[in-house]
mmCIF file of the N, C-alpha and C atoms, coordinates in Angstrom:
data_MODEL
# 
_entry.id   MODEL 
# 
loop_
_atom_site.group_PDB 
_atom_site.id 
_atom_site.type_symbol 
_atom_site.label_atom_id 
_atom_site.label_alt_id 
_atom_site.label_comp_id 
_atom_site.label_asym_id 
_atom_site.label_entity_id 
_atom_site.label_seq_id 
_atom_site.pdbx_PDB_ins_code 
_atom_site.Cartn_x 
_atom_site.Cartn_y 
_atom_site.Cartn_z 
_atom_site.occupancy 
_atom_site.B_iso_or_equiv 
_atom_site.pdbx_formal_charge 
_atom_site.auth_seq_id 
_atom_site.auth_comp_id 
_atom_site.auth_asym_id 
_atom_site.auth_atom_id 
_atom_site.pdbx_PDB_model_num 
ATOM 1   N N  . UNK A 1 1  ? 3.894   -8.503  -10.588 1.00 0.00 ? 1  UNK A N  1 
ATOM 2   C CA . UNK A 1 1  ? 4.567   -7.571  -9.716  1.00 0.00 ? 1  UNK A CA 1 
ATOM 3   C C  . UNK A 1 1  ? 3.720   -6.320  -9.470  1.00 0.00 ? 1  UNK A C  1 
ATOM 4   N N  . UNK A 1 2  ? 2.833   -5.792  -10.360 1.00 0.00 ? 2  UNK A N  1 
ATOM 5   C CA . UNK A 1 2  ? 2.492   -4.630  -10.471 1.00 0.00 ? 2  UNK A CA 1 
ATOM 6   C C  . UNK A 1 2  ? 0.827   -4.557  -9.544  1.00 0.00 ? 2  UNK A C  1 
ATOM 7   N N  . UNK A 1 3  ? 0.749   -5.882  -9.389  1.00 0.00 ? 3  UNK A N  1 
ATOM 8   C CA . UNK A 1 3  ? -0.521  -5.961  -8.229  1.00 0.00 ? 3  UNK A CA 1 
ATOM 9   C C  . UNK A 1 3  ? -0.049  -5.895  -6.722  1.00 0.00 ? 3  UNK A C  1 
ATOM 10  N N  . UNK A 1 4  ? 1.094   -6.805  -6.894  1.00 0.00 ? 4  UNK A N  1 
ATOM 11  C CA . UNK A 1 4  ? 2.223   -6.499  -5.377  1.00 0.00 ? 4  UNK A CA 1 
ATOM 12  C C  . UNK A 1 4  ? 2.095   -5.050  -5.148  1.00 0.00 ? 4  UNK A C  1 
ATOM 13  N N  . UNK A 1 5  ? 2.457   -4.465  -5.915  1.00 0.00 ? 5  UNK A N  1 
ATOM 14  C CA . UNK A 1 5  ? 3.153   -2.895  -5.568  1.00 0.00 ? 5  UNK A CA 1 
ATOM 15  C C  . UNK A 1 5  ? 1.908   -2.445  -5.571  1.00 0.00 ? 5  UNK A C  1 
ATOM 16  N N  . UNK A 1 6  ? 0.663   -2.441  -6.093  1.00 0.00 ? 6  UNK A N  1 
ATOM 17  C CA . UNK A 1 6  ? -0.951  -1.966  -5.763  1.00 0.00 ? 6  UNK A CA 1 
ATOM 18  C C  . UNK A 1 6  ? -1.113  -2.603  -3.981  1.00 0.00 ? 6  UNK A C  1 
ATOM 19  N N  . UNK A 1 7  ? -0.824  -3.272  -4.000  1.00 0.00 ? 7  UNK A N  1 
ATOM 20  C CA . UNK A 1 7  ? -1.174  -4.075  -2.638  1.00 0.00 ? 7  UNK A CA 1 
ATOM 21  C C  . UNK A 1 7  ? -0.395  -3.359  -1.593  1.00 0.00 ? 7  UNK A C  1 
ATOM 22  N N  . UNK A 1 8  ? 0.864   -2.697  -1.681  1.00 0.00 ? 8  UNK A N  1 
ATOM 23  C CA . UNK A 1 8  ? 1.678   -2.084  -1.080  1.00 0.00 ? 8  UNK A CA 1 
ATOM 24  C C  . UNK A 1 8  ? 1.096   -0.350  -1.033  1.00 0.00 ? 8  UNK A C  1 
ATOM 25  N N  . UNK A 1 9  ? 0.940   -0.415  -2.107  1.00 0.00 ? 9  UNK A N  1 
ATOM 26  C CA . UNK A 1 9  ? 0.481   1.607   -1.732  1.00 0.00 ? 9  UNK A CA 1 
ATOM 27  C C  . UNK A 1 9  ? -0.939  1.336   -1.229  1.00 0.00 ? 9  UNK A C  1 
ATOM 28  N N  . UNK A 1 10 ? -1.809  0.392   -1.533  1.00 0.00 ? 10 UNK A N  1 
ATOM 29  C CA . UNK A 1 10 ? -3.055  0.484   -0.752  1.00 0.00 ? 10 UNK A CA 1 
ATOM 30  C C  . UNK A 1 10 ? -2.544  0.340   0.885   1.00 0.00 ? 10 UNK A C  1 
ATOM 31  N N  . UNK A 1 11 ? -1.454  -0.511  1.088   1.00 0.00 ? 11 UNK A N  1 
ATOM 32  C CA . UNK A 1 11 ? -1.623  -1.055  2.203   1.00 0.00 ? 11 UNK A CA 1 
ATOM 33  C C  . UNK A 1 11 ? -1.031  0.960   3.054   1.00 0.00 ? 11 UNK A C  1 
ATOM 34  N N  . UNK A 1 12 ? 0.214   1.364   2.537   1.00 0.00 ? 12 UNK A N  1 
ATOM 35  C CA . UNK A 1 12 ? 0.841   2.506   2.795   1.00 0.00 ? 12 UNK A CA 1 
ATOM 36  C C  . UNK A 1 12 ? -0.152  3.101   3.097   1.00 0.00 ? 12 UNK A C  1 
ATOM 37  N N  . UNK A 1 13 ? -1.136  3.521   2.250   1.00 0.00 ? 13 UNK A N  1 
ATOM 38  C CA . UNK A 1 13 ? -1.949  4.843   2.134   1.00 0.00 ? 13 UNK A CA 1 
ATOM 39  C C  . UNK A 1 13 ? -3.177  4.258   3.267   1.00 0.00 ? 13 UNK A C  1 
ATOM 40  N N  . UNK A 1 14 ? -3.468  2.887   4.090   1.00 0.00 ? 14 UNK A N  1 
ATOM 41  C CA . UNK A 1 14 ? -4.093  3.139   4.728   1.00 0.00 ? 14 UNK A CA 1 
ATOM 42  C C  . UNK A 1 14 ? -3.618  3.258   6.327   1.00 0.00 ? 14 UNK A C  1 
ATOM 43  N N  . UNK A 1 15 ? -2.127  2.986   6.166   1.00 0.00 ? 15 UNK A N  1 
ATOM 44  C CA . UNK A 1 15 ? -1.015  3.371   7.138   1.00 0.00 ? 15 UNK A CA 1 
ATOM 45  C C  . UNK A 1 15 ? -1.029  4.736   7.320   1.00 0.00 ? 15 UNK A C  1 
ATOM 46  N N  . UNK A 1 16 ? -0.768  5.399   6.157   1.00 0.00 ? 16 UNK A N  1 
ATOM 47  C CA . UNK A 1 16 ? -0.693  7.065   6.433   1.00 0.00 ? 16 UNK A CA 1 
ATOM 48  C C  . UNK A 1 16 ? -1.886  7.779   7.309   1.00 0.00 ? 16 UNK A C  1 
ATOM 49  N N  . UNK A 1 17 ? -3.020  6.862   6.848   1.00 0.00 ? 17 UNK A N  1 
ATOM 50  C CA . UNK A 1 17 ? -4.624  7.364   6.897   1.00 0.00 ? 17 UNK A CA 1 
ATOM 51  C C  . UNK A 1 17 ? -4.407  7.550   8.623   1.00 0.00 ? 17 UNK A C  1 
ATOM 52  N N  . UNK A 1 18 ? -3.477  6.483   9.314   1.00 0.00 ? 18 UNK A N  1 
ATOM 53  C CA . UNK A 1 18 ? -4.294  6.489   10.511  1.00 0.00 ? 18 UNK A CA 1 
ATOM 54  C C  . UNK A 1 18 ? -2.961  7.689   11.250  1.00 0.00 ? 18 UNK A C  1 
ATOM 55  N N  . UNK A 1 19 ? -2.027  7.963   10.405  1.00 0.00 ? 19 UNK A N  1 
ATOM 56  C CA . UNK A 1 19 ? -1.760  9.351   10.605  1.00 0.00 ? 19 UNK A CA 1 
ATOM 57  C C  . UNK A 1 19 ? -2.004  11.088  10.435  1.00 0.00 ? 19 UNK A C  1 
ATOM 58  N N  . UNK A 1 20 ? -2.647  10.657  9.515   1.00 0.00 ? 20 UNK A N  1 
ATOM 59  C CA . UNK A 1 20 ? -3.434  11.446  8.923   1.00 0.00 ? 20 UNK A CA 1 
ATOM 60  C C  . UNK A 1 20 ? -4.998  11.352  8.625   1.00 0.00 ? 20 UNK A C  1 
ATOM 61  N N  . UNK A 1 21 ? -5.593  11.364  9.867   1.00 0.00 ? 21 UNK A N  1 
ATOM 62  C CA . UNK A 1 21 ? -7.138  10.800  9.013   1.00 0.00 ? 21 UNK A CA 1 
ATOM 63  C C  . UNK A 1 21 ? -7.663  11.510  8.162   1.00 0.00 ? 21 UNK A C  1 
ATOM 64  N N  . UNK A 1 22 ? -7.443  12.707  7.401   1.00 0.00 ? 22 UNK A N  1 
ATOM 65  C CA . UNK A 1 22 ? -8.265  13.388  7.106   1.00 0.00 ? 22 UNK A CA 1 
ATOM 66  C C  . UNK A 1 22 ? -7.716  13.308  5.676   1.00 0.00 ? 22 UNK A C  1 
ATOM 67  N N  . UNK A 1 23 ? -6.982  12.253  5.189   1.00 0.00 ? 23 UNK A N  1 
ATOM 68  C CA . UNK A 1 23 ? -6.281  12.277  4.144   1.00 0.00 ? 23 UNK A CA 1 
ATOM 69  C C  . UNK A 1 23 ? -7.585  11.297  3.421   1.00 0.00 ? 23 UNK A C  1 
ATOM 70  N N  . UNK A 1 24 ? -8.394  11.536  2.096   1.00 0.00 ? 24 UNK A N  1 
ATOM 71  C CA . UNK A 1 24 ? -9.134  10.485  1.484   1.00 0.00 ? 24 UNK A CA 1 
ATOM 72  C C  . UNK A 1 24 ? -8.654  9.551   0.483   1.00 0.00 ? 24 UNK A C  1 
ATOM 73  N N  . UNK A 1 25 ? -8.712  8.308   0.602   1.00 0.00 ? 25 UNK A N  1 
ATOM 74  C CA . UNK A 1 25 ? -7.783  7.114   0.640   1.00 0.00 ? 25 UNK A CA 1 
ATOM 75  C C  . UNK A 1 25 ? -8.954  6.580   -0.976  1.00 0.00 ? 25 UNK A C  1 
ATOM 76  N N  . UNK A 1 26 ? -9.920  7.160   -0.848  1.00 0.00 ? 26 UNK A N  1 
ATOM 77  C CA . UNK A 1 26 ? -11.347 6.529   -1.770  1.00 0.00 ? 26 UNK A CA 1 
ATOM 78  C C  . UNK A 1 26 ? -10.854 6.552   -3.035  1.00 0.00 ? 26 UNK A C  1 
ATOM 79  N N  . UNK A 1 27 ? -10.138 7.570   -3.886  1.00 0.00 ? 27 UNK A N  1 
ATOM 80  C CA . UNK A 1 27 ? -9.795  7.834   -4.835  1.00 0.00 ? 27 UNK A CA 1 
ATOM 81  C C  . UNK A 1 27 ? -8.693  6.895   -5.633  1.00 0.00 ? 27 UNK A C  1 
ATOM 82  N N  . UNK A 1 28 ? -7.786  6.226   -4.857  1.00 0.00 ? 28 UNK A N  1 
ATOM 83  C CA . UNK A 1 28 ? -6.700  5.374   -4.911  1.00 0.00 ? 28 UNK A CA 1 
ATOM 84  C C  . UNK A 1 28 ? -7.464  3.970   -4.655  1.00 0.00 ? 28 UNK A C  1 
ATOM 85  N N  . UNK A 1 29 ? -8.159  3.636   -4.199  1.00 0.00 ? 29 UNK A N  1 
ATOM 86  C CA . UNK A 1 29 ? -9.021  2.344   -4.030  1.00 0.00 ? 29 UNK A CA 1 
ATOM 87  C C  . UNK A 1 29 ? -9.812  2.426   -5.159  1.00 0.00 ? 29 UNK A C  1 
ATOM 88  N N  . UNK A 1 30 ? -10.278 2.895   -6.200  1.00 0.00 ? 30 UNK A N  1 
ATOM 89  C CA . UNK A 1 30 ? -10.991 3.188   -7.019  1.00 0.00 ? 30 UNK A CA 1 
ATOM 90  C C  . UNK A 1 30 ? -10.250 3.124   -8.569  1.00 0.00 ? 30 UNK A C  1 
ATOM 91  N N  . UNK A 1 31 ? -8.602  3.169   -8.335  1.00 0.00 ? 31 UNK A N  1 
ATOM 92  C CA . UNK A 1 31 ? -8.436  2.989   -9.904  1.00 0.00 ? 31 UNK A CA 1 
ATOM 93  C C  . UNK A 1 31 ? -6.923  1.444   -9.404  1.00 0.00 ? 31 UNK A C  1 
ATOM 94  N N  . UNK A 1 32 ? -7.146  1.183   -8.407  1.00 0.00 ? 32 UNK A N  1 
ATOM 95  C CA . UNK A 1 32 ? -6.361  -0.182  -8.348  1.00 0.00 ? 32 UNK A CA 1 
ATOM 96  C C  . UNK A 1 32 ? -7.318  -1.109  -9.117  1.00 0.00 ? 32 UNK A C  1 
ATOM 97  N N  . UNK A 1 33 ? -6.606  -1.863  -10.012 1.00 0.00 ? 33 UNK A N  1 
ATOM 98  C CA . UNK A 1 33 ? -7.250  -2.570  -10.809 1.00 0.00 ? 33 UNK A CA 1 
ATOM 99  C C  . UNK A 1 33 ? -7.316  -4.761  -10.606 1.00 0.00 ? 33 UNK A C  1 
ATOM 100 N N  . UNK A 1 34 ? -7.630  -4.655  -9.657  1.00 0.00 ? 34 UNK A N  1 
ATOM 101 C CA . UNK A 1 34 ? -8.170  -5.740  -8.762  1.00 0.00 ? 34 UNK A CA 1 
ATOM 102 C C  . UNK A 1 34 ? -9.615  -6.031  -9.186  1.00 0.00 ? 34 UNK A C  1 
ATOM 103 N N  . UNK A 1 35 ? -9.941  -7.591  -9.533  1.00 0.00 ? 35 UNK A N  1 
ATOM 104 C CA . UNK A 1 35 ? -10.596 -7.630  -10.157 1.00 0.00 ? 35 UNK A CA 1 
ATOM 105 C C  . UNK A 1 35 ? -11.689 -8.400  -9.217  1.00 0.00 ? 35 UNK A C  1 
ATOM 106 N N  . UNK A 1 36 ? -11.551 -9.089  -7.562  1.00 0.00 ? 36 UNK A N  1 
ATOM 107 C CA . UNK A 1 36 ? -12.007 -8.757  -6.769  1.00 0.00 ? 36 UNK A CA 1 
ATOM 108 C C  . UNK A 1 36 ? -12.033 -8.304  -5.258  1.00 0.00 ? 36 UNK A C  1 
ATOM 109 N N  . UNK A 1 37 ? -12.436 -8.181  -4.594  1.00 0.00 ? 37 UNK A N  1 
ATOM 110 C CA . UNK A 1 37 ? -12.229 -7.725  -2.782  1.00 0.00 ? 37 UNK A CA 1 
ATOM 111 C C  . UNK A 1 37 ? -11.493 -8.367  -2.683  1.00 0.00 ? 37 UNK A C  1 
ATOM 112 N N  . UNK A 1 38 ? -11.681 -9.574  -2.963  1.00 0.00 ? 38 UNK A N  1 
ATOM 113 C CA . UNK A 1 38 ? -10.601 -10.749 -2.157  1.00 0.00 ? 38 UNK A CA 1 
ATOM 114 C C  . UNK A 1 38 ? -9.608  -10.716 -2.589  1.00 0.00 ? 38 UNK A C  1 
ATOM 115 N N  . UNK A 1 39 ? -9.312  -10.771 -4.162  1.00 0.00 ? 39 UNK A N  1 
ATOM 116 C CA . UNK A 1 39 ? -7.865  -10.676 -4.376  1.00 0.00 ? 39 UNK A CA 1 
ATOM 117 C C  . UNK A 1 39 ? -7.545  -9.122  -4.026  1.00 0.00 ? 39 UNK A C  1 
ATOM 118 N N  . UNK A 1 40 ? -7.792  -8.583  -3.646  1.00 0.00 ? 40 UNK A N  1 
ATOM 119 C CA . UNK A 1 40 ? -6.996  -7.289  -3.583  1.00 0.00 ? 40 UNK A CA 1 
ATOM 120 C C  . UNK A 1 40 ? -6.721  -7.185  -2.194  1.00 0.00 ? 40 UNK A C  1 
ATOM 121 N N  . UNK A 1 41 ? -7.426  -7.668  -1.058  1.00 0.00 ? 41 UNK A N  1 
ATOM 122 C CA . UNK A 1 41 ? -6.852  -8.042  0.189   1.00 0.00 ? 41 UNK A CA 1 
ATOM 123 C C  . UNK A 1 41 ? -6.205  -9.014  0.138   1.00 0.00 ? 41 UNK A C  1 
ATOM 124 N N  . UNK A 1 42 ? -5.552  -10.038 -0.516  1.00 0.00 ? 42 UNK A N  1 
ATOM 125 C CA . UNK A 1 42 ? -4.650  -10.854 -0.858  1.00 0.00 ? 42 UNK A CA 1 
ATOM 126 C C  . UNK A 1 42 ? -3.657  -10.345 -0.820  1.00 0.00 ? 42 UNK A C  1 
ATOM 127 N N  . UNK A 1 43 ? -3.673  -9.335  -1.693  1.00 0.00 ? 43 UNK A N  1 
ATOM 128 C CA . UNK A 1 43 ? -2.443  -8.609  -2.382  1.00 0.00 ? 43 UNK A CA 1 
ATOM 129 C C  . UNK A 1 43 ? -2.284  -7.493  -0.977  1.00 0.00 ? 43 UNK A C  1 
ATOM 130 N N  . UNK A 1 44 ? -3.012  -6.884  -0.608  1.00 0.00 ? 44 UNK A N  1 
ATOM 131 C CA . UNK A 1 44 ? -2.314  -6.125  0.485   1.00 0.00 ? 44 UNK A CA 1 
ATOM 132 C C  . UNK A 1 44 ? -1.966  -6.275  1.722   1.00 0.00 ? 44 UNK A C  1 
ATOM 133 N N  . UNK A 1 45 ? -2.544  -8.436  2.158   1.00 0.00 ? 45 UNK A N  1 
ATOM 134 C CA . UNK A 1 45 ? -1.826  -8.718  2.977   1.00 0.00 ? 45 UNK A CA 1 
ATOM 135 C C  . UNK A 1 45 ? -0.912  -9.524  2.252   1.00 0.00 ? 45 UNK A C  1 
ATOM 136 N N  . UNK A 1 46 ? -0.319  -9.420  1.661   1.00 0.00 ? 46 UNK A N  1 
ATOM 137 C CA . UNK A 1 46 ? 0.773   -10.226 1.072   1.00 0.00 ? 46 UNK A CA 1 
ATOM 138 C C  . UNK A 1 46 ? 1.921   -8.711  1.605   1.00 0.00 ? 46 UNK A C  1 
ATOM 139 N N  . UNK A 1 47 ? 1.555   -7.442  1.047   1.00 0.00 ? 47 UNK A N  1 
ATOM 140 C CA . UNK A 1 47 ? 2.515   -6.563  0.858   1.00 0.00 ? 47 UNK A CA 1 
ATOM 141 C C  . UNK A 1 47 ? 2.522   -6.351  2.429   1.00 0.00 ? 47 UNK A C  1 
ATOM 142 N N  . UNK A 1 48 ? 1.277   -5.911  3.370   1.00 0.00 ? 48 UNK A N  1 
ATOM 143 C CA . UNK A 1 48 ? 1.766   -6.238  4.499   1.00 0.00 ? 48 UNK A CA 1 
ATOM 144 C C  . UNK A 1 48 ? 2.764   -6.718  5.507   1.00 0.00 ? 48 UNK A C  1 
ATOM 145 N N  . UNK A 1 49 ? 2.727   -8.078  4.770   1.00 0.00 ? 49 UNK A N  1 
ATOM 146 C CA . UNK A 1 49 ? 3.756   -9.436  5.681   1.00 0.00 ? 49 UNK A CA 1 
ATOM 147 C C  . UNK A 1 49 ? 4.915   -9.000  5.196   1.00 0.00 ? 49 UNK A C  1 
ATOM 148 N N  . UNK A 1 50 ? 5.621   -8.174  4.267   1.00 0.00 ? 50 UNK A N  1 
ATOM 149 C CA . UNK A 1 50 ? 6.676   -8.190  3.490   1.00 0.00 ? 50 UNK A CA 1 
ATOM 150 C C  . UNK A 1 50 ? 6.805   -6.274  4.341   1.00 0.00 ? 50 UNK A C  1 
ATOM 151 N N  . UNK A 1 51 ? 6.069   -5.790  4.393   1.00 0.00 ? 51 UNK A N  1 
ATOM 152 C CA . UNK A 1 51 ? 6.587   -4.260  4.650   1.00 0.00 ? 51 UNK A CA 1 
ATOM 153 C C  . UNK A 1 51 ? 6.521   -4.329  6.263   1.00 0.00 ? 51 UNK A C  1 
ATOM 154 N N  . UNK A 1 52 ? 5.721   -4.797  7.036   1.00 0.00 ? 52 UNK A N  1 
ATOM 155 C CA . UNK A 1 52 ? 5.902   -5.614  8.417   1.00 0.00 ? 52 UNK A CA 1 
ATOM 156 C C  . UNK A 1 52 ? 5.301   -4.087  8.953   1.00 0.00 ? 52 UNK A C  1 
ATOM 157 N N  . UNK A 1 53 ? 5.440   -3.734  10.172  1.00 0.00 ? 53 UNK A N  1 
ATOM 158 C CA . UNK A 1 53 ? 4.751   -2.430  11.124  1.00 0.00 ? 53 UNK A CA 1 
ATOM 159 C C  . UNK A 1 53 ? 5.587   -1.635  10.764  1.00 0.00 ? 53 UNK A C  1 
ATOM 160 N N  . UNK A 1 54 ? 5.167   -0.822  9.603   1.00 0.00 ? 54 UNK A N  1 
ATOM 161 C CA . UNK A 1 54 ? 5.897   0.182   8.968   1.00 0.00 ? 54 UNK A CA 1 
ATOM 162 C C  . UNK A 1 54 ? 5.298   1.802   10.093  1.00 0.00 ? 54 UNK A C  1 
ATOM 163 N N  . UNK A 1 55 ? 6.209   2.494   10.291  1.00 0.00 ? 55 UNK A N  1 
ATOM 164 C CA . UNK A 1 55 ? 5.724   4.061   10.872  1.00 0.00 ? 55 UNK A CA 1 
ATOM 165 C C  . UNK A 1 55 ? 6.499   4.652   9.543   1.00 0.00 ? 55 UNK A C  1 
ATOM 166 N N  . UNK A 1 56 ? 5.243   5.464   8.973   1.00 0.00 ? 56 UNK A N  1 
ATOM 167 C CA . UNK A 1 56 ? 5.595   6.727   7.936   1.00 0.00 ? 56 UNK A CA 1 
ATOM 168 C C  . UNK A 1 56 ? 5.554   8.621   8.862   1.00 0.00 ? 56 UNK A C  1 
ATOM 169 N N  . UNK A 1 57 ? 7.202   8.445   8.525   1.00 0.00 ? 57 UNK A N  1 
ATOM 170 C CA . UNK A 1 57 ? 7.222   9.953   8.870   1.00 0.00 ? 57 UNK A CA 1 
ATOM 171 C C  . UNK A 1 57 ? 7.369   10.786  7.944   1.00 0.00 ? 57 UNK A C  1 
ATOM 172 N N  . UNK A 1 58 ? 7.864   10.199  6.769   1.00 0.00 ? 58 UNK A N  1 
ATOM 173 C CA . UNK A 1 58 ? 8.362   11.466  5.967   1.00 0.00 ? 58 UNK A CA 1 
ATOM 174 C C  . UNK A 1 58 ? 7.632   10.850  4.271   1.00 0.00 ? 58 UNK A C  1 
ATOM 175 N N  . UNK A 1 59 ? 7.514   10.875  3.375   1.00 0.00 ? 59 UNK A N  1 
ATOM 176 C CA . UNK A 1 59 ? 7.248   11.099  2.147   1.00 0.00 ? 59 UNK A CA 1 
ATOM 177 C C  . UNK A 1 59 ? 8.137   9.929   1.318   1.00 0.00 ? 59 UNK A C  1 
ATOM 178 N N  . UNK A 1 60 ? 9.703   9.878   1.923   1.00 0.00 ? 60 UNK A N  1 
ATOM 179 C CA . UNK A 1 60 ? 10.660  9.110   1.595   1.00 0.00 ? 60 UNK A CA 1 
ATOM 180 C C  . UNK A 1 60 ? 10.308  7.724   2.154   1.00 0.00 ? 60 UNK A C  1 
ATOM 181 N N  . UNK A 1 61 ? 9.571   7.380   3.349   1.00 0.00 ? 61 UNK A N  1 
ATOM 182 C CA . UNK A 1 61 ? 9.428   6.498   3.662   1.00 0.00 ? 61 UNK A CA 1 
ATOM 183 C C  . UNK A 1 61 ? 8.630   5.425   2.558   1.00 0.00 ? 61 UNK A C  1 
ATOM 184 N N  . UNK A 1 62 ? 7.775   5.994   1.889   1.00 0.00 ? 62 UNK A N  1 
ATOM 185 C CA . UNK A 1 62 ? 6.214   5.709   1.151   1.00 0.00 ? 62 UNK A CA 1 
ATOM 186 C C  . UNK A 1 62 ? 7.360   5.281   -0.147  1.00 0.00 ? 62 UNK A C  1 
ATOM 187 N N  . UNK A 1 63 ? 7.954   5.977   -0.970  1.00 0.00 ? 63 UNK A N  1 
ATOM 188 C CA . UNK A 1 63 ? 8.698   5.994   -1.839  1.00 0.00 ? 63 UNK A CA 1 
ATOM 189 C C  . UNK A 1 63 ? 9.925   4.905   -1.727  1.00 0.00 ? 63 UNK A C  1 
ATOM 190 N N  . UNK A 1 64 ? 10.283  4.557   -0.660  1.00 0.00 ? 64 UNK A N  1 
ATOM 191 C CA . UNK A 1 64 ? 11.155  3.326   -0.784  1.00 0.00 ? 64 UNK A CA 1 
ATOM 192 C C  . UNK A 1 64 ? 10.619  2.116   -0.582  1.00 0.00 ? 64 UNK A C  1 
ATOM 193 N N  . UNK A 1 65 ? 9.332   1.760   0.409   1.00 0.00 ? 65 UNK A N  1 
ATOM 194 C CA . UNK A 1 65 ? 8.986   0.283   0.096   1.00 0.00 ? 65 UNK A CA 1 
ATOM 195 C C  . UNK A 1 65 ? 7.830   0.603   -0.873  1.00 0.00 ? 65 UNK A C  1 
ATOM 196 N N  . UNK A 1 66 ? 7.730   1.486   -2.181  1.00 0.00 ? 66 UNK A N  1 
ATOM 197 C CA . UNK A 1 66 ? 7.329   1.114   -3.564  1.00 0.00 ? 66 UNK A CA 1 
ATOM 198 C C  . UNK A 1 66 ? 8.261   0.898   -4.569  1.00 0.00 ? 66 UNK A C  1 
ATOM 199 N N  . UNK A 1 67 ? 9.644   0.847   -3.931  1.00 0.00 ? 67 UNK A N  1 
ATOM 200 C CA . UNK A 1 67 ? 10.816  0.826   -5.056  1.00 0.00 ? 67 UNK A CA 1 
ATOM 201 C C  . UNK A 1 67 ? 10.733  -1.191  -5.247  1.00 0.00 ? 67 UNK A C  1 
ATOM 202 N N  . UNK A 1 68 ? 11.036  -0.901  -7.020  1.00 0.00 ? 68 UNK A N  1 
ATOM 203 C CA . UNK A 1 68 ? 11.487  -2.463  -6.945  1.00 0.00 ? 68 UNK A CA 1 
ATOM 204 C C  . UNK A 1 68 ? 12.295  -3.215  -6.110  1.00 0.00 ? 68 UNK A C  1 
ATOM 205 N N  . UNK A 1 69 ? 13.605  -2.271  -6.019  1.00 0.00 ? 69 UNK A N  1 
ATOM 206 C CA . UNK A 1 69 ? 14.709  -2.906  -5.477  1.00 0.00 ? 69 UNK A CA 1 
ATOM 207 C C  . UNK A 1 69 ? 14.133  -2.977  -4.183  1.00 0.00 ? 69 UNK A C  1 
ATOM 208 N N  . UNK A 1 70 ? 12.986  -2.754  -3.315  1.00 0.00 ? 70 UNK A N  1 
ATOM 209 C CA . UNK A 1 70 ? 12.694  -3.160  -2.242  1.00 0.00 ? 70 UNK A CA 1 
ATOM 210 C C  . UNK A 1 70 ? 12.139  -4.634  -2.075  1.00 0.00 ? 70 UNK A C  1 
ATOM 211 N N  . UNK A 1 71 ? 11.495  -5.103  -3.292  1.00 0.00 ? 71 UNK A N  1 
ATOM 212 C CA . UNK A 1 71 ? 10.276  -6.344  -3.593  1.00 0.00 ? 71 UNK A CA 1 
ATOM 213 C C  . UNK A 1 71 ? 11.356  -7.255  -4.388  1.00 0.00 ? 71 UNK A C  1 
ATOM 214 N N  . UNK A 1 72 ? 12.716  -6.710  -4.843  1.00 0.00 ? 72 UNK A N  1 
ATOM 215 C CA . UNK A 1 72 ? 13.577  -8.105  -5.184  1.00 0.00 ? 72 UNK A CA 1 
ATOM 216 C C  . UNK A 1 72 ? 14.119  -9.185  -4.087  1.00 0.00 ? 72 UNK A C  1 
# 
């Protein structure tokens, strides 16, 4: 589960990025613990297909599809 939910804030935070470009995304790609490229784009198109064309407006948005009860 806990690579799902890595796969999901990578995927978020590069959602936010293209609202924010000036936000650096490098730091969070750097302690996801994916052991390679591939599986970790696995995992964030997996969370992708499941969070679908998400628009983040608010802070709350980011915080509910990382909730479990979103991924049960």
């Amino acid at each position: 589960m806990q690579k799902v939910l890595d796969g999901a804030l990578l995927y978020l935070a590069q959602t936010a990025k293209e609202l924010w470009p000036r936000m650096n995304i490098l730091p969070l790609e750097m302690v996801l613990l994916y052991e390679t490229y591939d599986e970790r784009e696995a995992y964030v198109k997996k969370a992708a297909g499941k969070i679908g064309n998400v628009t983040l407006d608010k802070v709350e948005d980011i915080t509910y599809y990382l909730s479990e009860d979103f991924w049960r």
